[in-house]
N, CA, C and O of each residue as an XYZ file, in Angstrom:
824
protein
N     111.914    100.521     99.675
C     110.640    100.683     98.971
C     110.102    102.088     99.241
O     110.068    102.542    100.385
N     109.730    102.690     98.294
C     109.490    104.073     98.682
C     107.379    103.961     98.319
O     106.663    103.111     97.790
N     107.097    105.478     99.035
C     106.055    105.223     99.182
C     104.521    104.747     98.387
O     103.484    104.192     98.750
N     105.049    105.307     97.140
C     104.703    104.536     95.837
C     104.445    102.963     95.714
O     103.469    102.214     95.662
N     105.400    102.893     95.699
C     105.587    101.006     96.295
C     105.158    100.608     96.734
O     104.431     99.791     96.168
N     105.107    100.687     97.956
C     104.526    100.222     98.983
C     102.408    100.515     98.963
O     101.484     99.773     99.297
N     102.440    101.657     98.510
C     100.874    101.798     97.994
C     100.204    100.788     97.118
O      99.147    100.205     97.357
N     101.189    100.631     95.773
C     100.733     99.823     94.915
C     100.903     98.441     94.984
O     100.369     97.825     94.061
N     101.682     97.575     96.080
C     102.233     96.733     96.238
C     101.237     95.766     97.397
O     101.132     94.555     97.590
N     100.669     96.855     97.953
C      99.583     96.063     99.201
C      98.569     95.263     98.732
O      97.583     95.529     98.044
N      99.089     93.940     99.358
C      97.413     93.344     99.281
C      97.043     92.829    100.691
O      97.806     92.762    101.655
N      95.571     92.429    100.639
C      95.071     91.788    101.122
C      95.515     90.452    101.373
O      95.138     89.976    100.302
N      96.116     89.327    102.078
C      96.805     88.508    102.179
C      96.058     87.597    102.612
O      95.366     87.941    103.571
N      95.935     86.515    102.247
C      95.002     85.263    103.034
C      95.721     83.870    102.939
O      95.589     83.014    103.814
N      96.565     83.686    101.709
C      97.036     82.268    101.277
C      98.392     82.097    101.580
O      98.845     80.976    101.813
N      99.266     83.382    101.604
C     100.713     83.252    101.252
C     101.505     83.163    102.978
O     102.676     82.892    103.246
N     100.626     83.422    103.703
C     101.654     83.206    105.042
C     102.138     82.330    105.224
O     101.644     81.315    104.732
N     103.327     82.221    105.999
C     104.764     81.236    105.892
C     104.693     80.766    107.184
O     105.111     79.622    107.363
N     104.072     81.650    108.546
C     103.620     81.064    109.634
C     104.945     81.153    110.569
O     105.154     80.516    111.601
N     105.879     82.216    109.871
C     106.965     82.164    110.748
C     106.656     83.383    111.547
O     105.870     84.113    110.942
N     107.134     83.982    113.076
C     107.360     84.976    113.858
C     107.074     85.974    112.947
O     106.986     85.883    111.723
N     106.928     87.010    113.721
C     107.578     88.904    113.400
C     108.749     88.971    114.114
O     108.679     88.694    115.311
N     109.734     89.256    113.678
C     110.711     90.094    114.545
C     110.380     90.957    115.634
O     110.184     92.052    115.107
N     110.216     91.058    116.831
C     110.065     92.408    117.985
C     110.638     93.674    117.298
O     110.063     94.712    117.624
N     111.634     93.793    116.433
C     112.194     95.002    116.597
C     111.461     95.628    114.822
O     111.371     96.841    114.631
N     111.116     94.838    113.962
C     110.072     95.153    112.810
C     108.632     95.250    113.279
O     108.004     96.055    112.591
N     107.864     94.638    114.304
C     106.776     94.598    114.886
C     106.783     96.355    115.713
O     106.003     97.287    115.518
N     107.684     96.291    116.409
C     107.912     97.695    116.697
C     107.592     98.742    115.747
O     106.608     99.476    115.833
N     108.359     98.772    114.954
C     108.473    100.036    113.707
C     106.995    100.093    113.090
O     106.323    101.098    112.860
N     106.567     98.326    112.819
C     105.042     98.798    112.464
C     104.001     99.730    113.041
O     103.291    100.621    112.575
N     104.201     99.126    114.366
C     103.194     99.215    115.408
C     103.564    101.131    115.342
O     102.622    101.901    115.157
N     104.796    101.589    115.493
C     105.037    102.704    115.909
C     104.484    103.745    114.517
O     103.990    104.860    114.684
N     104.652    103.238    113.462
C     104.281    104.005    112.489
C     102.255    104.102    112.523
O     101.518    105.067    112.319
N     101.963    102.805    112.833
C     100.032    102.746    112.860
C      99.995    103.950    113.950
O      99.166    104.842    113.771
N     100.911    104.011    115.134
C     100.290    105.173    115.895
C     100.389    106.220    116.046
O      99.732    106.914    116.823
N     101.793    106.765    114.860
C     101.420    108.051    114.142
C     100.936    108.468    113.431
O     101.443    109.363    112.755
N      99.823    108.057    113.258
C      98.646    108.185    112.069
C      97.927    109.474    112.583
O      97.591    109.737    113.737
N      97.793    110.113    111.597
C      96.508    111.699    112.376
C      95.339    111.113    112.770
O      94.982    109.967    112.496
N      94.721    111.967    113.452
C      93.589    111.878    114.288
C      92.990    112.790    114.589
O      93.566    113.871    114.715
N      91.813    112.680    114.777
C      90.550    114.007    115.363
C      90.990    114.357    116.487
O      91.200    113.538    117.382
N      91.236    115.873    116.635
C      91.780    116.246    117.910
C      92.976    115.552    118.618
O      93.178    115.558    119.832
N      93.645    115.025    117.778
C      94.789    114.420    118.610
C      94.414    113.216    119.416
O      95.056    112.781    120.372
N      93.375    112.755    118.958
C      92.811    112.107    120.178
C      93.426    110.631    120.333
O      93.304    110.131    121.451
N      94.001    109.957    119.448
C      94.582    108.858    118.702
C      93.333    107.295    120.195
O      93.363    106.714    121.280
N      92.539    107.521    118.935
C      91.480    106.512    119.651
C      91.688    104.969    119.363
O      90.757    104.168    119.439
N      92.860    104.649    119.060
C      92.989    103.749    118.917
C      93.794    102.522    120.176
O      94.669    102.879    120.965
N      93.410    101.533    120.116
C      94.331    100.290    120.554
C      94.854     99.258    119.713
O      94.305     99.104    118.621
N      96.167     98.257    120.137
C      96.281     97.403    118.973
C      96.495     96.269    120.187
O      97.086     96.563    121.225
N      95.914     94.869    119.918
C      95.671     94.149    120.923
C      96.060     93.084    119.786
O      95.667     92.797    118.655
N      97.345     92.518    120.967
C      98.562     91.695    119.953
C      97.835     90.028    120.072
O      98.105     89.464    121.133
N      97.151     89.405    119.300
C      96.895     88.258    119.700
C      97.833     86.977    118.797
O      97.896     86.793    117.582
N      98.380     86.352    119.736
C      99.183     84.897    119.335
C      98.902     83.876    119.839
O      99.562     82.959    119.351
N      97.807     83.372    121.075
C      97.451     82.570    121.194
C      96.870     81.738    120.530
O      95.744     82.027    120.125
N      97.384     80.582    120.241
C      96.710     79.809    119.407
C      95.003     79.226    119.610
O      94.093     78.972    118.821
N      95.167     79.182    121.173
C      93.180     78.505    121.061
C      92.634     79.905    120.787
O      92.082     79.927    119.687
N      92.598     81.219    121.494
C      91.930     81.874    121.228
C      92.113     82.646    119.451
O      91.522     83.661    119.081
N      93.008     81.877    118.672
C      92.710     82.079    117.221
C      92.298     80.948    116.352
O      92.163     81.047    115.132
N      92.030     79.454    117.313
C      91.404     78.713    116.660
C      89.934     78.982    117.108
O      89.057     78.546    116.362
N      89.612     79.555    118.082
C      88.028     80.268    118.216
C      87.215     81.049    117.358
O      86.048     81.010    116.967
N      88.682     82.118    117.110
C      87.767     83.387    115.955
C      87.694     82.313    114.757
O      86.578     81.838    114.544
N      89.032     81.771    113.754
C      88.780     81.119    112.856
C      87.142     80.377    113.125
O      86.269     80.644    112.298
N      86.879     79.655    114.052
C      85.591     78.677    114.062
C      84.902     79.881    113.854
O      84.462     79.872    112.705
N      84.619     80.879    114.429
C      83.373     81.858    114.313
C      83.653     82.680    112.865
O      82.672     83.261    112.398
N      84.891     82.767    112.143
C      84.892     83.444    110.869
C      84.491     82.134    109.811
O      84.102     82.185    108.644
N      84.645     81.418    110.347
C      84.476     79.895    108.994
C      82.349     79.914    109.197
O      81.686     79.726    108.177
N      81.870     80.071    110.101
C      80.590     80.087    110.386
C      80.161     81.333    109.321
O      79.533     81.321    108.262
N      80.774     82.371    110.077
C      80.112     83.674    109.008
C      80.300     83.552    107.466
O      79.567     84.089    106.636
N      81.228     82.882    107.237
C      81.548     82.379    106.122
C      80.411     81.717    105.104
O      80.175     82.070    103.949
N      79.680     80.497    105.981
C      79.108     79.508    105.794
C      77.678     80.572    105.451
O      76.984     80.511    104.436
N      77.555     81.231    106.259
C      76.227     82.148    106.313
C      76.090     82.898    105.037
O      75.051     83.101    104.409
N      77.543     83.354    104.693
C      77.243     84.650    103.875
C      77.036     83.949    102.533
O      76.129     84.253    101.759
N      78.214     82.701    102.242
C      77.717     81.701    101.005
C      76.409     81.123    100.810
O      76.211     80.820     99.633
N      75.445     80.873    101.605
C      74.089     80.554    101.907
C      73.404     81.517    100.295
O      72.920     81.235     99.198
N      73.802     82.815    101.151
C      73.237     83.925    100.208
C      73.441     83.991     98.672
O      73.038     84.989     98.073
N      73.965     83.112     98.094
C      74.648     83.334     97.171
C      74.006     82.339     96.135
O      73.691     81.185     96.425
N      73.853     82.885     94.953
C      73.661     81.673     93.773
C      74.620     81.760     92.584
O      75.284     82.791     92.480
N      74.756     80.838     91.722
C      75.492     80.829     90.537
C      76.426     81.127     90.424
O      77.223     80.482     91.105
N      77.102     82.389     89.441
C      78.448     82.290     89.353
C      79.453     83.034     90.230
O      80.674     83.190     90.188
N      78.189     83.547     91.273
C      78.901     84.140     92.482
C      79.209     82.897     93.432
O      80.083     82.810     94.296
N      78.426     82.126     93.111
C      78.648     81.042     94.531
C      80.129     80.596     93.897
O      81.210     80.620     94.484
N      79.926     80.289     92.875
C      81.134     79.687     92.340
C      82.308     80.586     92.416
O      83.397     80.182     92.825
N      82.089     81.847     92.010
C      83.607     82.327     92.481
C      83.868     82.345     93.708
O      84.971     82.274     94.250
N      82.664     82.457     94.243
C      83.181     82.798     96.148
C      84.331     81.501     96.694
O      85.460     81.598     97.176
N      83.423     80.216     96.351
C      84.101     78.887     96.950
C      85.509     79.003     96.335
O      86.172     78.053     96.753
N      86.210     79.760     95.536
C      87.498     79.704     95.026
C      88.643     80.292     95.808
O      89.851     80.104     95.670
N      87.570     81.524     97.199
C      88.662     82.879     97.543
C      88.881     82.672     99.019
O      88.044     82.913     99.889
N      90.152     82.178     99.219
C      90.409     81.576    100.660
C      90.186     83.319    101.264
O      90.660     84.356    100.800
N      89.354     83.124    102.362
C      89.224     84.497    103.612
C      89.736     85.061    104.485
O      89.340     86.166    104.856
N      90.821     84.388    105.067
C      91.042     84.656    105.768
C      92.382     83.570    106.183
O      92.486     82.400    105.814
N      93.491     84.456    107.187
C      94.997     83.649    107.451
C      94.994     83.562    108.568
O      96.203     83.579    108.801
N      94.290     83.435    109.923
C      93.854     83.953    111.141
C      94.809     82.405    111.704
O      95.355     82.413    112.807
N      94.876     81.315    110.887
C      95.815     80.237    111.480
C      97.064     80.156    111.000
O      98.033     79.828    111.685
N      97.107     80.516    109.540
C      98.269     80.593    109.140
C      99.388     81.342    109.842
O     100.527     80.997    110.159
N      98.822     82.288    109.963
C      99.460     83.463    110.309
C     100.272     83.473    111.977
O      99.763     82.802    112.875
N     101.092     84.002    112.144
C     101.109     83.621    114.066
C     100.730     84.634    114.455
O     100.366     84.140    115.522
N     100.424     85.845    114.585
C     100.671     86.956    115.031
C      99.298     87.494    114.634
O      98.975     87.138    113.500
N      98.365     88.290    115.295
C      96.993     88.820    114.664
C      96.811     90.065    115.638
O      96.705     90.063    116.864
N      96.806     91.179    114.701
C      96.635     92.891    115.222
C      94.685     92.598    115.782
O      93.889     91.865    115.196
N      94.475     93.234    116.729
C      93.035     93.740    116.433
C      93.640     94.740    117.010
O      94.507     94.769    117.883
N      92.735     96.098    116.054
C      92.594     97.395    115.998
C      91.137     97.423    116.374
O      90.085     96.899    116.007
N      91.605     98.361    117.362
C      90.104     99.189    118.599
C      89.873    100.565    118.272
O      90.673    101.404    117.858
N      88.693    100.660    118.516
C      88.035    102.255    118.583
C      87.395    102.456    119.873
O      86.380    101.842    120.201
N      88.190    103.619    120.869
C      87.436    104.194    122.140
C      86.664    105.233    122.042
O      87.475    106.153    122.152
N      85.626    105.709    121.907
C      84.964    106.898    121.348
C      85.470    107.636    122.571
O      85.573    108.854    122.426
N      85.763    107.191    123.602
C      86.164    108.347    125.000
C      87.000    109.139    124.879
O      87.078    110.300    125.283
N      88.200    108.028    123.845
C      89.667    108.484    124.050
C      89.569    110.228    123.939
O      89.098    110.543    122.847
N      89.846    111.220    124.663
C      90.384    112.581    124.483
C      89.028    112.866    124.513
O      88.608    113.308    123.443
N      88.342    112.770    125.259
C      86.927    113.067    125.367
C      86.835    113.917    127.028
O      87.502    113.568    128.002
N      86.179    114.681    127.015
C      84.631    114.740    126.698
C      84.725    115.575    125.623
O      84.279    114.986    124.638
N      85.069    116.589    125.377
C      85.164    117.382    124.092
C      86.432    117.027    123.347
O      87.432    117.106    124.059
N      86.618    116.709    122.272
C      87.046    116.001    121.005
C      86.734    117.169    119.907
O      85.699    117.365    119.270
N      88.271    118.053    119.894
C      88.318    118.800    118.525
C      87.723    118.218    117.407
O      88.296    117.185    117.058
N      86.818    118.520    116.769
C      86.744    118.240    115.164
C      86.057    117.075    115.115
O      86.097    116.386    114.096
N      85.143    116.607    116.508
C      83.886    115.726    116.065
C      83.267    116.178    116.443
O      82.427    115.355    116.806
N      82.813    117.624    116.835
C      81.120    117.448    117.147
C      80.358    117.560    116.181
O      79.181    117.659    116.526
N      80.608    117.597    114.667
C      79.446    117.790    113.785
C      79.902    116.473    113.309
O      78.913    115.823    112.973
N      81.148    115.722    113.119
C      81.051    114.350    112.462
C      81.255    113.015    113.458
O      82.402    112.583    113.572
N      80.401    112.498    114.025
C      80.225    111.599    115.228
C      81.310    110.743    114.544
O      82.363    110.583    115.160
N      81.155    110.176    113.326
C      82.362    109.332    112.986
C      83.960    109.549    112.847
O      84.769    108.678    112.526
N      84.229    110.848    113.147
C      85.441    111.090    112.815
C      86.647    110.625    113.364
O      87.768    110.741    112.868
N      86.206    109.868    114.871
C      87.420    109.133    115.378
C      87.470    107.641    114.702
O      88.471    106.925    114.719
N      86.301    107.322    114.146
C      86.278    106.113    113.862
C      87.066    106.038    112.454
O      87.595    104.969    112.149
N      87.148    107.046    111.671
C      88.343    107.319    110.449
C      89.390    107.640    111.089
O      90.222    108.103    110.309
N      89.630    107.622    111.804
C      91.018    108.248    112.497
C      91.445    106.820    112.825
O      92.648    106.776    112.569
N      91.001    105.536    113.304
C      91.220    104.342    113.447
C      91.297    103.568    112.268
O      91.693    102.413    112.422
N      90.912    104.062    110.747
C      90.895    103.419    110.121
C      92.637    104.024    109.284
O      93.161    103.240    108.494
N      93.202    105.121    109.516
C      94.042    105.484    109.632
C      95.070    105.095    109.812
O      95.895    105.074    108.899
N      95.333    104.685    110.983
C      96.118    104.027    111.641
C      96.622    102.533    110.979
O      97.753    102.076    110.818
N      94.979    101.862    110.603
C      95.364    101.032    110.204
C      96.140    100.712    109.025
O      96.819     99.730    108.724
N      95.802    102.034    108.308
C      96.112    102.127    106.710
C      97.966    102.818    106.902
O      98.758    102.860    105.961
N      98.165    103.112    107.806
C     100.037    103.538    108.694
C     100.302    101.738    108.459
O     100.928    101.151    107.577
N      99.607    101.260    109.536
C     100.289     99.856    109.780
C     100.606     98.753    108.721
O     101.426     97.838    108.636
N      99.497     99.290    107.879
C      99.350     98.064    106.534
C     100.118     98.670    105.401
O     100.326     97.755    104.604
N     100.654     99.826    104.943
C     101.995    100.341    104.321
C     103.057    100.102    105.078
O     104.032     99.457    104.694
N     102.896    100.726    106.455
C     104.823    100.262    107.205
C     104.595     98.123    106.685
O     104.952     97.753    105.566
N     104.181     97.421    107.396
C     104.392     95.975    107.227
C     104.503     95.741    105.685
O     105.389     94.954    105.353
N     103.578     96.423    104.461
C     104.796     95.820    102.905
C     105.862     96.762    102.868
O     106.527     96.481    101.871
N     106.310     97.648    103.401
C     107.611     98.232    103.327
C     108.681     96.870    103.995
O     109.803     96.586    103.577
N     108.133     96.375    104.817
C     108.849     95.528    105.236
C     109.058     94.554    105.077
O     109.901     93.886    105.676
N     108.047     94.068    103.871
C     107.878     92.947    103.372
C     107.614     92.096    103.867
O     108.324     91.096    103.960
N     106.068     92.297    104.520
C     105.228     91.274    105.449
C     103.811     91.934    104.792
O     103.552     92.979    104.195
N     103.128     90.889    105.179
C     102.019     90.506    104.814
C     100.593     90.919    105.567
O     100.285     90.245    106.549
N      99.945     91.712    105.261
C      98.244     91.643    106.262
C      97.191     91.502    105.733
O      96.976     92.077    104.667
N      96.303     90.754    106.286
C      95.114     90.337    105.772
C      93.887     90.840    106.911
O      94.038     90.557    108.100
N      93.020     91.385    106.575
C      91.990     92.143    107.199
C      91.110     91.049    107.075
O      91.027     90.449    106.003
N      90.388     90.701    108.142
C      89.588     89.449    108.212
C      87.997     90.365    108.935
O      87.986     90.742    110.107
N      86.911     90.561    108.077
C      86.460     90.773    108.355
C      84.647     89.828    108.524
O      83.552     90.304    108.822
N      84.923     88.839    108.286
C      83.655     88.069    108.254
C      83.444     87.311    110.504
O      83.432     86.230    111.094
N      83.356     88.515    110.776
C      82.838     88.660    112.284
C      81.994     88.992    112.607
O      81.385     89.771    111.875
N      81.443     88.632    113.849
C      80.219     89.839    114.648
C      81.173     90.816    116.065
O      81.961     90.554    116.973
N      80.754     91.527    115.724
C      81.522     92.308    116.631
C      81.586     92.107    118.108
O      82.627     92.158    118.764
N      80.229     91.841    118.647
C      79.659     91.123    120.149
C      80.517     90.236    120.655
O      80.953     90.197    121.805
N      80.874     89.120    119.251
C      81.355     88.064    119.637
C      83.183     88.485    119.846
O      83.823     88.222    120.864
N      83.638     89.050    118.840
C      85.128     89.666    118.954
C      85.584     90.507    120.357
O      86.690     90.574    120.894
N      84.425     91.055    120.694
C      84.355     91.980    121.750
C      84.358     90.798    123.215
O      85.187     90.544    124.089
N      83.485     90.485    123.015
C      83.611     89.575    124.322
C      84.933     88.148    124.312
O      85.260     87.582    125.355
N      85.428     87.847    123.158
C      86.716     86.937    123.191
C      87.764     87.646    123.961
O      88.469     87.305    124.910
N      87.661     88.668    123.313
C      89.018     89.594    123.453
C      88.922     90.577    125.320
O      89.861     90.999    125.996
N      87.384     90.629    125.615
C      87.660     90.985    126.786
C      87.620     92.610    126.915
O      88.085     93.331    127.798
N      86.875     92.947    125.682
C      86.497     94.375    125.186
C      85.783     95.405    126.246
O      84.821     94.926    126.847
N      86.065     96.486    126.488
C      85.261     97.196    127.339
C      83.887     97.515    126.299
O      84.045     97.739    125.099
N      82.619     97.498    126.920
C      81.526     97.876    126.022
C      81.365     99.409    125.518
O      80.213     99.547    125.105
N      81.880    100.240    125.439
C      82.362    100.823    124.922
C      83.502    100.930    123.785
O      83.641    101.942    123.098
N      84.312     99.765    123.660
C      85.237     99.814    122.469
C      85.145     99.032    121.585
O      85.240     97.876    121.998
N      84.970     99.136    120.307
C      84.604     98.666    119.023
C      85.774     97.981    118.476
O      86.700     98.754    118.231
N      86.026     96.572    118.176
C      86.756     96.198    116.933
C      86.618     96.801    115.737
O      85.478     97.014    115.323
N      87.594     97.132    115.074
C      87.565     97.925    114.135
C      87.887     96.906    113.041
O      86.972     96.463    112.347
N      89.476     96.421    112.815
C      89.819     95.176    111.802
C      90.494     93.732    113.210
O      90.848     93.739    114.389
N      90.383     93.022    112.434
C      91.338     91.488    112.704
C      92.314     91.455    112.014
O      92.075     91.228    110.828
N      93.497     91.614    112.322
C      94.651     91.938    111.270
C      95.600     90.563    111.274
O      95.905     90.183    112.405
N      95.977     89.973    110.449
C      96.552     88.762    110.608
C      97.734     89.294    109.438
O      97.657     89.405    108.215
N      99.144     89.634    110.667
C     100.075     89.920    110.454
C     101.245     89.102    110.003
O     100.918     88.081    110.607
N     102.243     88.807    109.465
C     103.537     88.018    109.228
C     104.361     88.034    108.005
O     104.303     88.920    107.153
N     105.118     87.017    107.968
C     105.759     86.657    106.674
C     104.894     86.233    106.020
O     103.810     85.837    106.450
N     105.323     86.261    104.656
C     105.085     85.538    103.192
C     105.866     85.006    102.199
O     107.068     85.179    101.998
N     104.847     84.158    101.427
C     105.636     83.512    100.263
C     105.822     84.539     99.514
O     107.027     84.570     99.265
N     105.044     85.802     98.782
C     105.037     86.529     98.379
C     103.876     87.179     98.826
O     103.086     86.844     99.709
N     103.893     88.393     97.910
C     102.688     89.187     97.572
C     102.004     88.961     96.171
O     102.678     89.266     95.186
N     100.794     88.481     95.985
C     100.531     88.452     94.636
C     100.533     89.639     93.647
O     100.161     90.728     94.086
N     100.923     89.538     92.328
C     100.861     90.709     91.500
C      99.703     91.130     91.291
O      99.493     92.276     90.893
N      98.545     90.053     91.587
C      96.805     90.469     90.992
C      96.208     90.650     92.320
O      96.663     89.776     93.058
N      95.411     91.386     92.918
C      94.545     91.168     93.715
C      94.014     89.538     93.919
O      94.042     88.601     93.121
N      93.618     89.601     95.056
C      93.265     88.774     94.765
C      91.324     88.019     94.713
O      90.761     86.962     94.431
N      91.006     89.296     95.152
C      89.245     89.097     94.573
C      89.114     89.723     92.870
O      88.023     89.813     92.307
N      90.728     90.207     92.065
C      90.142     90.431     91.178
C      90.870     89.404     90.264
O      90.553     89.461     89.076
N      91.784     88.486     90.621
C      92.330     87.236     90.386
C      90.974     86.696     90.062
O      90.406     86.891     88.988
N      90.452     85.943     91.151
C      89.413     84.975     90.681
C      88.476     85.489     90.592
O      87.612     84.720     91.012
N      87.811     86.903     90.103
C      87.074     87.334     89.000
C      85.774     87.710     89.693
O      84.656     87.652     89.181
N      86.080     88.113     90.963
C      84.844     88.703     91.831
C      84.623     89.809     91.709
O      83.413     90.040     91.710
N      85.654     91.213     91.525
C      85.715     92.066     90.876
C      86.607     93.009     90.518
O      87.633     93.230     91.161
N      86.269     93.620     89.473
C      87.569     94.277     88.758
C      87.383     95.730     89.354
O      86.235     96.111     89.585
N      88.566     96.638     89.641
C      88.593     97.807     89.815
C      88.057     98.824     88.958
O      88.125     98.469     87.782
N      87.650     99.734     89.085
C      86.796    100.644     88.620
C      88.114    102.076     88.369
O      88.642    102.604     89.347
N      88.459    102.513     86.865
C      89.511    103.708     86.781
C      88.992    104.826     87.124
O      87.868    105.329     87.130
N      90.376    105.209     87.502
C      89.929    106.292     88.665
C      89.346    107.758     88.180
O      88.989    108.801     88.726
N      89.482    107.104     86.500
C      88.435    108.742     85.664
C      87.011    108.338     86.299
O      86.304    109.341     86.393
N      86.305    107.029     86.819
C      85.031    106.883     87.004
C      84.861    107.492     88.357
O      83.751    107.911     88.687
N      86.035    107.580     89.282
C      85.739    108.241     90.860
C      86.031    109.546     90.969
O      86.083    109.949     92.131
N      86.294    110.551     89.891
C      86.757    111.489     90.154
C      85.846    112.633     89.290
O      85.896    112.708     88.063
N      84.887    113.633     90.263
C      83.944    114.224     89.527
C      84.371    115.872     89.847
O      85.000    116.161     90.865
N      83.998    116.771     88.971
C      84.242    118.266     89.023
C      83.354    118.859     89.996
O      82.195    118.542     89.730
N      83.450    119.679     91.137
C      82.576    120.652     91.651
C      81.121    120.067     92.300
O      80.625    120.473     93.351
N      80.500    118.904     91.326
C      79.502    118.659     92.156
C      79.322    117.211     91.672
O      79.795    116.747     90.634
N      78.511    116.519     92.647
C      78.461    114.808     92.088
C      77.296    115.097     90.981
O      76.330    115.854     91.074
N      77.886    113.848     89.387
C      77.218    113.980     88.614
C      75.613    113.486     88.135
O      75.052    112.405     88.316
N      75.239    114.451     87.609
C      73.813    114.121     87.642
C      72.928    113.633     86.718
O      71.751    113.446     87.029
């Protein structure tokens, strides 16, 4: 699969996991490609914290099915209705679940190329992730970014220094497939926007 492919080929994964292993030696190549991802100053602020325990992923599931419950609250009509259609998350399906960390320390105290953008390691983690989630459909595996968390709570499961930020919940593995449609634009939550609408000359338009 060349890199094309693999760009246009990624989804978001929530339904299709098969619930079988990663290979160690494909888990490798992923993992090794997320941590050659560039970074501010070299600083590579990232961690990847391999979780397979099953109680401590029937925990997050209970606390992502809650946030869940919360965020549908908010909702009326034909949003409620599409929402109840879009499974969220593979956090059981799945065996294998990445969390990706942000250390603001890492390569600190001075950190090339953040002192005017405080966030810049925190794109440098999002980086990484975007390495890991092309190497795994090159390989023809599956990730689903589970983000209906509180961070407090992820932080203290996992045993987080207060200083390091969850960044994603990555729920890694096999699949039945990859769908050809998105799949929030499958069941009609929303459609992509062409890329003549994101792309402006010299100055944003006015």
């Amino acid at each position: 699969m060349d890199l094309y492919d693999a760009i246009h080929r990624r989804r978001d994964v929530r339904a299709e996991f098969t619930g079988e292993p990663v290979p160690e030696a494909v888990l490798d190549r992923i993992l090794t490609a997320a941590h050659a991802a560039p970074s501010v100053g070299n600083s590579q602020p990232w961690d990847f914290v391999l979780v397979r325990d099953p109680q401590t992923r029937r925990r997050f599931h209970a606390h992502v099915r809650a946030e869940r419950d919360t965020f549908a609250a908010t909702l009326t009509g034909d949003a409620a209705d599409r929402f109840t259609r879009i499974k969220i998350d593979g956090v059981l399906e799945s065996t294998l679940s990445v969390v990706v960390t942000y250390d603001p320390d890492r390569g600190g105290p001075a950190v090339l190329g953040r002192h005017a953008i405080a966030d810049a390691g925190l794109y440098s983690v999002c980086l990484a992730i975007q390495n890991l989630w092309l190497a795994a459909t090159a390989e023809g595996l599956g990730v689903g970014w589970v983000s209906f968390y509180r961070e407090p709570f992820l932080a203290d499961l996992l045993g987080l220094p207060a200083r390091v930020r969850p960044v994603g919940w990555l729920c890694l593995g096999p699949v039945t497939h990859l769908q050809a449609v998105p799949d929030l634009v499958r069941h009609g939550w929303r459609t992509p926007r062409p890329l003549a609408a994101a792309v402006h000359a010299e100055r944003w338009p006015g």
